[in-house]
N, CA, C and O atoms as a DFTB+ gen file, in Angstrom:
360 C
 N C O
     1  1      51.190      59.409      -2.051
     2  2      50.194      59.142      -1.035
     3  2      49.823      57.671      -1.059
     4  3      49.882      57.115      -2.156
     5  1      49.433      56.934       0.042
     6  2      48.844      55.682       0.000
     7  2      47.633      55.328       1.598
     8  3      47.247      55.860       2.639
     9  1      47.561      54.694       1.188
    10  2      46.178      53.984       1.831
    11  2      46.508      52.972       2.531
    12  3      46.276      51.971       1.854
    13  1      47.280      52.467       4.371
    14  2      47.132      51.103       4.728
    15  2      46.059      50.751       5.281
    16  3      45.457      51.303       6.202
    17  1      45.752      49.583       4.572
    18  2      44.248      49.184       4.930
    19  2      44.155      48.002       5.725
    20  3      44.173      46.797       5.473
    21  1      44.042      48.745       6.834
    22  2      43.406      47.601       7.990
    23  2      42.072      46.659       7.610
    24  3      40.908      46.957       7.881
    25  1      42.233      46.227       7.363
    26  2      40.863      45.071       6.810
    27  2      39.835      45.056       8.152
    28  3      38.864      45.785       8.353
    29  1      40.343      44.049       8.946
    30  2      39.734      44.139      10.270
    31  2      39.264      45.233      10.979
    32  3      38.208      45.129      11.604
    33  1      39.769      46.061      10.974
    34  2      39.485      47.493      11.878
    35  2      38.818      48.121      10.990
    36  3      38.882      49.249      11.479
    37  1      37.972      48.291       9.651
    38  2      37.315      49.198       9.189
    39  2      36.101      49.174       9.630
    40  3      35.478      50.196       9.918
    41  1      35.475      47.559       9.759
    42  2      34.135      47.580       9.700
    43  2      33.840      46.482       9.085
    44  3      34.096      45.354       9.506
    45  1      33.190      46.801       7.880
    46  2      32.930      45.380       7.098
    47  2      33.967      45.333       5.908
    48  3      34.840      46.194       5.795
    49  1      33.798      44.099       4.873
    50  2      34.361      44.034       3.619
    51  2      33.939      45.059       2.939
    52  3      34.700      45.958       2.582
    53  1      32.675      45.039       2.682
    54  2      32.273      46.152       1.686
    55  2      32.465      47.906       2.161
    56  3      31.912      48.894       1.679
    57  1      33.419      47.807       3.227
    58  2      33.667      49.604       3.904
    59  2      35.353      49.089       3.108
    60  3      36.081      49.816       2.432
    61  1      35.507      48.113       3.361
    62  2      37.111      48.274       3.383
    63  2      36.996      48.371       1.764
    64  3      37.406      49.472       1.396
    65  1      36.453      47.349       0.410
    66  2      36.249      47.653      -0.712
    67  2      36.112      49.260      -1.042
    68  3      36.748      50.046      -1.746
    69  1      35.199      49.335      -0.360
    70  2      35.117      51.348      -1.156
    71  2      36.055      52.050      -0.827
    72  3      36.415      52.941      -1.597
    73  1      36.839      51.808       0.641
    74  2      38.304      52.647       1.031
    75  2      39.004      52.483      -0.077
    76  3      39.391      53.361      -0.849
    77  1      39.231      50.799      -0.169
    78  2      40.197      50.769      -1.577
    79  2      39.907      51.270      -2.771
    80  3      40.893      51.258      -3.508
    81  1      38.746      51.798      -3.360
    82  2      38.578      51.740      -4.204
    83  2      38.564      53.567      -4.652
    84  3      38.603      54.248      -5.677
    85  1      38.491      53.753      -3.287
    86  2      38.457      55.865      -3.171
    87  2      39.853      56.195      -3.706
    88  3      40.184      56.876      -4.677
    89  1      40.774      55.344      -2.565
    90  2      42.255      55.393      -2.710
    91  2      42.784      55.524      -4.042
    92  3      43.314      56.464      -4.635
    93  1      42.443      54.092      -4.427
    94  2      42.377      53.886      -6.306
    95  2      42.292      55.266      -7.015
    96  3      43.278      55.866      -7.443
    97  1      41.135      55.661      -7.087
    98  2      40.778      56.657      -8.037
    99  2      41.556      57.604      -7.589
   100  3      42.247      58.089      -8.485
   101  1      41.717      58.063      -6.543
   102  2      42.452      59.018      -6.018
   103  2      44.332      58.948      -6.904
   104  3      45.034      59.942      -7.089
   105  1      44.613      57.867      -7.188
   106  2      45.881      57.605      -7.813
   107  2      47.041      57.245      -6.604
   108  3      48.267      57.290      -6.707
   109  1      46.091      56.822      -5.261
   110  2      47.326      56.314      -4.179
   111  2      47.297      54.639      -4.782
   112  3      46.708      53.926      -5.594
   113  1      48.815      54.595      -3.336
   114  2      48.775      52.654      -3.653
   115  2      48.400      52.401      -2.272
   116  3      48.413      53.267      -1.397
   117  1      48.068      51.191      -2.104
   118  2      47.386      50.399      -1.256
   119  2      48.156      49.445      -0.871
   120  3      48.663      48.525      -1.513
   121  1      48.223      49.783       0.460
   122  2      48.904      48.311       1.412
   123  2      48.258      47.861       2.170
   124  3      48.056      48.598       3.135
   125  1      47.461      46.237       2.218
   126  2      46.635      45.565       3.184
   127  2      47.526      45.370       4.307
   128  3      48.756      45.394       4.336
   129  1      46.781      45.197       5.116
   130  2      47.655      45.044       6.260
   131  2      46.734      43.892       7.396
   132  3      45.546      43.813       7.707
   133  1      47.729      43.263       7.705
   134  2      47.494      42.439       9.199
   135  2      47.066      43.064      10.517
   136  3      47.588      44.179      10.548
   137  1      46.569      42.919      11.287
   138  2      46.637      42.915      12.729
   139  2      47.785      41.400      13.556
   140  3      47.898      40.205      13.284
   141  1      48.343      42.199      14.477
   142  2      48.661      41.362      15.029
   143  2      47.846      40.530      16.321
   144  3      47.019      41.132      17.005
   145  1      48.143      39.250      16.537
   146  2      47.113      38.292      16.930
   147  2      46.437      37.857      16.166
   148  3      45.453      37.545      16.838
   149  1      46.231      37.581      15.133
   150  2      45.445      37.041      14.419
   151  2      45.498      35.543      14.439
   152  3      46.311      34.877      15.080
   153  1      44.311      34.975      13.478
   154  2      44.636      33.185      13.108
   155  2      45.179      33.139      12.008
   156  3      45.169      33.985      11.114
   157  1      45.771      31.941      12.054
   158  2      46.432      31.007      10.884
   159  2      45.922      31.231       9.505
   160  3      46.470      30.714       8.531
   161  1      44.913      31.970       9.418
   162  2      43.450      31.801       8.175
   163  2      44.200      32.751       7.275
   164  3      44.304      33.851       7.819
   165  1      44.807      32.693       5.976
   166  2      45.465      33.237       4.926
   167  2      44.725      33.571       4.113
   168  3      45.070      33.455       2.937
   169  1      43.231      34.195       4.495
   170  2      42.512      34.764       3.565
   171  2      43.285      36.480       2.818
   172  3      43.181      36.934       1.678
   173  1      43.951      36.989       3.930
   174  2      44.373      38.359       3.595
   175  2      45.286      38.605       2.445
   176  3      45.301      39.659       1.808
   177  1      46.219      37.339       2.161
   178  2      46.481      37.101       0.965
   179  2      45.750      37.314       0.109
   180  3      45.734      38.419      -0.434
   181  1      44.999      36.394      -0.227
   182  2      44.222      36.458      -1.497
   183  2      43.636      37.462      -1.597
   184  3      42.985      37.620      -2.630
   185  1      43.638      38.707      -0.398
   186  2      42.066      39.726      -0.617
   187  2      43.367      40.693      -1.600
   188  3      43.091      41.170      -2.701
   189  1      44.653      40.827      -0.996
   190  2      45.125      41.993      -1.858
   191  2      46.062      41.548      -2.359
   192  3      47.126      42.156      -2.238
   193  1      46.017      40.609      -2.931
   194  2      46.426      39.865      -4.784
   195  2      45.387      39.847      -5.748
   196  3      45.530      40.004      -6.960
   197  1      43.890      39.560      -4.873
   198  2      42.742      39.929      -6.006
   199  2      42.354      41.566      -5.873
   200  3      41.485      42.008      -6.624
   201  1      42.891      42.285      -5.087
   202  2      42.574      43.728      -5.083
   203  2      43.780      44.416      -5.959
   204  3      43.753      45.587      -6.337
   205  1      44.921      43.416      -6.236
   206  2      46.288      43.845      -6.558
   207  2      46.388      45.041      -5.815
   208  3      46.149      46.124      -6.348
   209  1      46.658      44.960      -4.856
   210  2      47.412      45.084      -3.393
   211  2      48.479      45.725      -3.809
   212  3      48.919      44.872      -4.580
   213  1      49.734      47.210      -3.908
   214  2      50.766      47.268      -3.994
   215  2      51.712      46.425      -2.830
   216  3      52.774      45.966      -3.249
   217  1      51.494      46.286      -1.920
   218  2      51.977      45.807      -0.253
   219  2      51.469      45.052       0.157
   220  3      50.289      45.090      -0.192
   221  1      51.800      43.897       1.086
   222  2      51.176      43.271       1.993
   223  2      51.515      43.516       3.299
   224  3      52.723      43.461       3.070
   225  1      51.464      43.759       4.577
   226  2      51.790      44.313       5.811
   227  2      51.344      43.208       6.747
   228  3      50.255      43.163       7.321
   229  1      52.301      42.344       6.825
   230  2      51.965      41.329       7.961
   231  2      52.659      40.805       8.563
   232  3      52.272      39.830       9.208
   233  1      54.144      41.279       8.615
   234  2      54.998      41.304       9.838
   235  2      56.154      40.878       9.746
   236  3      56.753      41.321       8.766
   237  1      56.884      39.978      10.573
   238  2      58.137      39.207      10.303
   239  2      57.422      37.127      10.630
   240  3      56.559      36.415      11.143
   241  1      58.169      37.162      10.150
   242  2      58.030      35.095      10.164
   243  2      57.908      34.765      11.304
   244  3      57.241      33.733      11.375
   245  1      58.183      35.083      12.122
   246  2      58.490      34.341      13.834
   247  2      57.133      34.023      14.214
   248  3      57.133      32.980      14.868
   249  1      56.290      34.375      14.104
   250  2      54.774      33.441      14.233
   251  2      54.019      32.904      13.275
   252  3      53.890      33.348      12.134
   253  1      53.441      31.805      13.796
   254  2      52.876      31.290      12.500
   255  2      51.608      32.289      11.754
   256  3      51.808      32.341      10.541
   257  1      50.555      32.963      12.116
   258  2      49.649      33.410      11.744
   259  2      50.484      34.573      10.469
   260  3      49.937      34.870       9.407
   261  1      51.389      34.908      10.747
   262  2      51.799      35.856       9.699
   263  2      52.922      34.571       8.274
   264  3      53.134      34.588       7.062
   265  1      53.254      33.788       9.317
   266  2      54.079      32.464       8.051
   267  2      52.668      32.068       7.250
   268  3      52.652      31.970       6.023
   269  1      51.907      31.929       7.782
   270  2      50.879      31.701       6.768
   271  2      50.244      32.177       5.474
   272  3      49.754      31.641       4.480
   273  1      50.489      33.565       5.963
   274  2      50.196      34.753       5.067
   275  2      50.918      34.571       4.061
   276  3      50.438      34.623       2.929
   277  1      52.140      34.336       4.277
   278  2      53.117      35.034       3.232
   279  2      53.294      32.975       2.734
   280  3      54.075      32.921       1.785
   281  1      52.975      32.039       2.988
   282  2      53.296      30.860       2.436
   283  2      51.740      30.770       1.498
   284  3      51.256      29.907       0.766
   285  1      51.386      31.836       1.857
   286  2      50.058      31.895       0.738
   287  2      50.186      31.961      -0.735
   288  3      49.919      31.324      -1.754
   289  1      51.124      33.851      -0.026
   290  2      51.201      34.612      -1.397
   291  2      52.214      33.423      -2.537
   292  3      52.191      33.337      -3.765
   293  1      53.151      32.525      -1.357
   294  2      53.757      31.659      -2.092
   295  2      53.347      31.020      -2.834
   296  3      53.976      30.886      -3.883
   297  1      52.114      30.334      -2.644
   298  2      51.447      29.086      -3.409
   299  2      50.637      30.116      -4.440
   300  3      50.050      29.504      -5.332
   301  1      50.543      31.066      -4.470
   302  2      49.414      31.957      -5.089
   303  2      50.310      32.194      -6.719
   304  3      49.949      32.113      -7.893
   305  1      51.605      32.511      -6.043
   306  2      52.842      32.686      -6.810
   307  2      53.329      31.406      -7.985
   308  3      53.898      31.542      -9.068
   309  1      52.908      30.287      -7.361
   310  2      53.162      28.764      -7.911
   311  2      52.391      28.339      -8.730
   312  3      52.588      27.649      -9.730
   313  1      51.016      28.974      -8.081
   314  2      49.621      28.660      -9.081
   315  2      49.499      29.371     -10.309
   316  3      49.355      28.886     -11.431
   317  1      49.561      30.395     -10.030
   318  2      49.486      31.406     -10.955
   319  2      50.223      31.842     -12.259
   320  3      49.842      32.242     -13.359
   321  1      51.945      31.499     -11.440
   322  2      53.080      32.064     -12.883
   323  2      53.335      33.419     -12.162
   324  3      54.511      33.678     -11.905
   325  1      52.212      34.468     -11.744
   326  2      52.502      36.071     -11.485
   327  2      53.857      35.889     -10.200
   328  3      53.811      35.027      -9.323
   329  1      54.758      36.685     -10.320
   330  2      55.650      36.852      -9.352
   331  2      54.798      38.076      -7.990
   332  3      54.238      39.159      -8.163
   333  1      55.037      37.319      -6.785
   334  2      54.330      38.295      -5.827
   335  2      55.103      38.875      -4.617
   336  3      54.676      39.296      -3.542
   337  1      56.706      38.748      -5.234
   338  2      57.516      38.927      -4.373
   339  2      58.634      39.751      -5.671
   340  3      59.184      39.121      -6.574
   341  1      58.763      41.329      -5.441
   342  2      59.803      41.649      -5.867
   343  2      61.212      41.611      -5.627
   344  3      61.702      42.691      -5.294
   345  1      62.079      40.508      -5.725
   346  2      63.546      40.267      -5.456
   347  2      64.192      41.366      -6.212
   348  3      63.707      41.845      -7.236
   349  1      65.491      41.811      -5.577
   350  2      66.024      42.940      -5.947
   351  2      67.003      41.978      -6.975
   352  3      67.265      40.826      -6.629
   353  1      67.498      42.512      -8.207
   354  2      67.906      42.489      -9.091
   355  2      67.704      41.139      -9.677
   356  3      68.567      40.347     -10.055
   357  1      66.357      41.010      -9.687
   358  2      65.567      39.777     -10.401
   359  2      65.053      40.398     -11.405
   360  3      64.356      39.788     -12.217
């Protein structure tokens, strides 16, 4: 079982925190997820790398608002040491 969590569409942070956190206990995994249309603003990164996020759900590269996302998790990846991208037979 898992949980995609629309961030935007729940309500507030603190509705989308307790979804995640029901899910959690429950023993699902959790995939944040994008809306499409969004801005450039790569906060959604950081929300489910600090939620440790199993998934991130934000699309393909061809627009920037989702290149952003994922050039996040990149730098997040650089800063950190943690790998946030599972490569297959890495």
């Amino acid at each position: 079982n898992a949980l995609l969590l629309k961030v935007n569409q729940i309500g507030t942070l603190s509705e989308a925190a307790d979804a995640y956190r029901l899910a959690r206990a429950a023993g699902w995994a959790v995939t944040v997820s994008a809306r499409s249309g969004e801005t450039e603003d790569d906060w959604l990164a950081d929300l489910s790398v600090g939620w440790a996020g199993n998934q991130i759900k934000v699309g393909s590269i061809t627009q920037s608002e989702r290149l952003a996302k994922y050039n996040r998790l990149l730098a997040i990846e650089a800063e950190t040491g943690l790998p946030m991208v599972n490569w297959p037979n890495s």
